[in-house]
N, CA, C and O of each residue as an XYZ file, in Angstrom:
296
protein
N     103.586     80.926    107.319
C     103.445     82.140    108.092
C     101.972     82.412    108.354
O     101.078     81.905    107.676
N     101.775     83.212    109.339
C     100.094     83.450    109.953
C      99.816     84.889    109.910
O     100.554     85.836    110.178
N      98.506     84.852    109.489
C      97.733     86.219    108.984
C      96.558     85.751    109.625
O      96.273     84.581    109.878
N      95.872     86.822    109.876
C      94.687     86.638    110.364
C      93.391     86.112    109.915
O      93.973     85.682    108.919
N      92.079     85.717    109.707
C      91.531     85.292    108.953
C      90.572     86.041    108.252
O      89.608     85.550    107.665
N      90.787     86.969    108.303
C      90.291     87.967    107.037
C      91.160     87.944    105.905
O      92.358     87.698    106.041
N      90.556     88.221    104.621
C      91.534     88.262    103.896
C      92.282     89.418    103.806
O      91.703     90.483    104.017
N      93.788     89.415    103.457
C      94.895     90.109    103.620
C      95.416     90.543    102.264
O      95.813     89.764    101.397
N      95.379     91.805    102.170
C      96.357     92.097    100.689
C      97.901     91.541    100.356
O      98.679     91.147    101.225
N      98.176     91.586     98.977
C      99.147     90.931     99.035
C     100.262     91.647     99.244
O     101.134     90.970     99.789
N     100.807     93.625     98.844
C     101.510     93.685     99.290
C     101.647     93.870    101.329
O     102.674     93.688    101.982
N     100.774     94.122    101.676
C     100.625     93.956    103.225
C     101.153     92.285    103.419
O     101.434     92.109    104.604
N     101.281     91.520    102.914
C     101.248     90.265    103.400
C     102.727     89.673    103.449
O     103.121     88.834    104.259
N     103.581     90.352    102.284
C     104.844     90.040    101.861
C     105.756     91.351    102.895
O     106.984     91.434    102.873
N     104.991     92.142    103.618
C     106.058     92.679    104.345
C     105.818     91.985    105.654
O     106.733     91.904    106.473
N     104.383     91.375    105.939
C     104.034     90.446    107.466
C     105.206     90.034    107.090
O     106.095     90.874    107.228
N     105.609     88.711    106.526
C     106.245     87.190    106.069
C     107.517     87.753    106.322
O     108.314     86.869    106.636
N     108.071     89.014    106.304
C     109.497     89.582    105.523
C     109.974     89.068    104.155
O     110.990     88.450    103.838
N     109.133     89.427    103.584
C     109.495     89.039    102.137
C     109.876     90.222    101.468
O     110.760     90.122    100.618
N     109.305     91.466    101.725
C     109.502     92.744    101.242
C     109.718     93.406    102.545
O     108.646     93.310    103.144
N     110.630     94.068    103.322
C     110.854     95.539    104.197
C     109.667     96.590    104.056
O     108.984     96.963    105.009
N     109.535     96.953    102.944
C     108.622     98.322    102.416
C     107.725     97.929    101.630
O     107.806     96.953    100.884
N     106.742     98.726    101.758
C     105.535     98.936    100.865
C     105.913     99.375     99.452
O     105.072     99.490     98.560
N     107.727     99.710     99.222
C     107.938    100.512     98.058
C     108.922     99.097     97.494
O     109.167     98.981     96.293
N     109.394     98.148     98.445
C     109.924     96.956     98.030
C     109.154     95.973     97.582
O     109.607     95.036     96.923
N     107.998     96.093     97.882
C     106.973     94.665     97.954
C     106.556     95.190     96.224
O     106.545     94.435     95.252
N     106.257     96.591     96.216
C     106.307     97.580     94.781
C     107.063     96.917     93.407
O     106.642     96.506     92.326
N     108.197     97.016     93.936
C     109.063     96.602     93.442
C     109.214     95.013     92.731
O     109.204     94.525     91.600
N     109.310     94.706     93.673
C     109.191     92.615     93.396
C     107.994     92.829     92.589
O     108.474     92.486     91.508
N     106.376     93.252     92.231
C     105.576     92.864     91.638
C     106.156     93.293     90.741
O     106.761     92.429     90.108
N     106.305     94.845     90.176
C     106.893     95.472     88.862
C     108.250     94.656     88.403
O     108.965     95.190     87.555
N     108.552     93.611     88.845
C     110.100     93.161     88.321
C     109.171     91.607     87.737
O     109.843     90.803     87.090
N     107.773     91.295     87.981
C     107.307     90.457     87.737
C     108.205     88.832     88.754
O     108.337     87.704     88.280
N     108.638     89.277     90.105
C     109.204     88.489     90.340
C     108.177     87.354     91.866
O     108.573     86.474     92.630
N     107.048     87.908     91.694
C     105.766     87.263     92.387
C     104.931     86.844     92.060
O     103.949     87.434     91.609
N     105.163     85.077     92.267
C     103.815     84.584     92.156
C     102.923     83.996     93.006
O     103.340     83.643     94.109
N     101.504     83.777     92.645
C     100.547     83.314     93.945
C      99.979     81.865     93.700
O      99.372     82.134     92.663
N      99.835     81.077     93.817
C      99.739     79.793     93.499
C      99.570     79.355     92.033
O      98.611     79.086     91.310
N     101.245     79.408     91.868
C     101.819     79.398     90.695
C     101.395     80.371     89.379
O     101.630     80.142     88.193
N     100.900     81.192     89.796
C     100.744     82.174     88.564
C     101.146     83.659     88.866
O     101.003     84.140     89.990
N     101.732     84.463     87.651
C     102.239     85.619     88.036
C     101.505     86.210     88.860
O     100.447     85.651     89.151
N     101.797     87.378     89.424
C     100.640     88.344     90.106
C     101.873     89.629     89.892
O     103.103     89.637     89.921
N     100.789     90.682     89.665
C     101.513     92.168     89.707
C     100.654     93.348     90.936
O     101.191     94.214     91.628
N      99.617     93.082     90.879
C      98.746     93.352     91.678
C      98.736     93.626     93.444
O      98.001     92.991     94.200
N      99.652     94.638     93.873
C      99.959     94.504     95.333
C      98.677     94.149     96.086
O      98.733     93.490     97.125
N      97.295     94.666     95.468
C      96.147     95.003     96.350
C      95.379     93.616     96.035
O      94.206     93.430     96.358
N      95.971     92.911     95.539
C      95.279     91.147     95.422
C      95.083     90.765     96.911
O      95.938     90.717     97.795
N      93.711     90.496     96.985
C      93.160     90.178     98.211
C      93.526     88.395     98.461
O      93.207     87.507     97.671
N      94.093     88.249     99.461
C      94.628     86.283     99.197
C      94.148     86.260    100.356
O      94.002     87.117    101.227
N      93.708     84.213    100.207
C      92.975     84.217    101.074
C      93.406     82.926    102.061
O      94.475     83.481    102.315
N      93.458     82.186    102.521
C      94.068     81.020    103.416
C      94.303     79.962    102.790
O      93.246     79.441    102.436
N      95.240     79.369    102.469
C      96.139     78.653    101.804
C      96.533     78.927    100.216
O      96.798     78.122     99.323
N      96.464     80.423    100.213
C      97.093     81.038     98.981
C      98.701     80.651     99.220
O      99.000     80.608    100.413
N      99.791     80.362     98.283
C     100.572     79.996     98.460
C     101.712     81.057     97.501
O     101.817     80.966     96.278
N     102.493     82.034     98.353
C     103.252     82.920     97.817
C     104.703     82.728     97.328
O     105.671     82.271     97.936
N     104.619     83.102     96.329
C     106.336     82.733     96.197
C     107.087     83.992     95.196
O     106.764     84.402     94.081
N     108.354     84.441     96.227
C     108.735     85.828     95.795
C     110.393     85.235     94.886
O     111.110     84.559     95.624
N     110.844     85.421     93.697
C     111.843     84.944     92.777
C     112.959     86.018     93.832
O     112.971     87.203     93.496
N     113.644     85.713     94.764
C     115.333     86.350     95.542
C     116.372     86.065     94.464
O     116.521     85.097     93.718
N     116.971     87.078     94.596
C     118.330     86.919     94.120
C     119.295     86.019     94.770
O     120.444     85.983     94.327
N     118.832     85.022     96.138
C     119.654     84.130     97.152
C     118.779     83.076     96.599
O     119.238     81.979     96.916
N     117.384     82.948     95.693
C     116.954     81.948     95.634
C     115.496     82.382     95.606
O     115.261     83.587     95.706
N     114.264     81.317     95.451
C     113.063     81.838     95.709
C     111.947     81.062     96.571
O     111.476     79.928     96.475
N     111.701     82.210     97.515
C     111.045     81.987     99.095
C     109.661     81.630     98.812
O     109.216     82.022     97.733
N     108.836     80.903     99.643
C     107.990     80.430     99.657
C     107.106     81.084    101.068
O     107.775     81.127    102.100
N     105.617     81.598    101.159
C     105.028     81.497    102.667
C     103.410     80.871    101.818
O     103.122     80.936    100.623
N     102.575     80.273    103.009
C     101.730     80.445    103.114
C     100.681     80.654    103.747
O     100.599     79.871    104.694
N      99.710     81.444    103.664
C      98.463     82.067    104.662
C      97.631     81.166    105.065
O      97.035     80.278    104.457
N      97.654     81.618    106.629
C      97.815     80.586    107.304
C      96.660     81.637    108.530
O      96.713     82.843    108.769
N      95.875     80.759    108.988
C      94.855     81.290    109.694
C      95.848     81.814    111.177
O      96.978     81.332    111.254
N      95.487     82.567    112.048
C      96.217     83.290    113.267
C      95.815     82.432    114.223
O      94.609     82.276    114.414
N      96.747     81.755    114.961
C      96.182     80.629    116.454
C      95.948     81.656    117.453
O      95.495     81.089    118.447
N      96.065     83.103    117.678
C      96.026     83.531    118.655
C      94.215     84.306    119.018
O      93.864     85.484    118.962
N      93.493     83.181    119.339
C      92.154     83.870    119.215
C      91.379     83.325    120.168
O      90.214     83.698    120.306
């Protein structure tokens, strides 16, 4: 998925991707400890990630993968 090339917070980043709907879901997934960022926990919504940080949110259908990815539209 593509974010721009500034760096991007992480819960802002998991509602870009649709990984979280809400700012109170993305909340959520960290407090359930069910997010990690290239392979290590993260709880931290306001973790600044940066281009080829590699996200991965634990679903109850399974667990999703994105990664930040510079914006082609420039």
């Amino acid at each position: 998925m593509s974010t721009r090339d500034d760096p991007i917070r992480l819960g802002q980043f998991l509602k870009l991707v649709g990984l979280a709907e809400t700012g109170g879901q993305a909340r959520a997934l960290l407090d359930d400890d069910a997010v990690t960022v290239n392979g290590e926990p993260e709880t931290r919504r306001g973790r600044q990630l940066q281009v080829g940080d590699v996200v991965e949110v634990d679903l109850p259908g399974g667990p999703l993968q994105a990664v930040v990815e510079l914006d082609d539209e420039d």
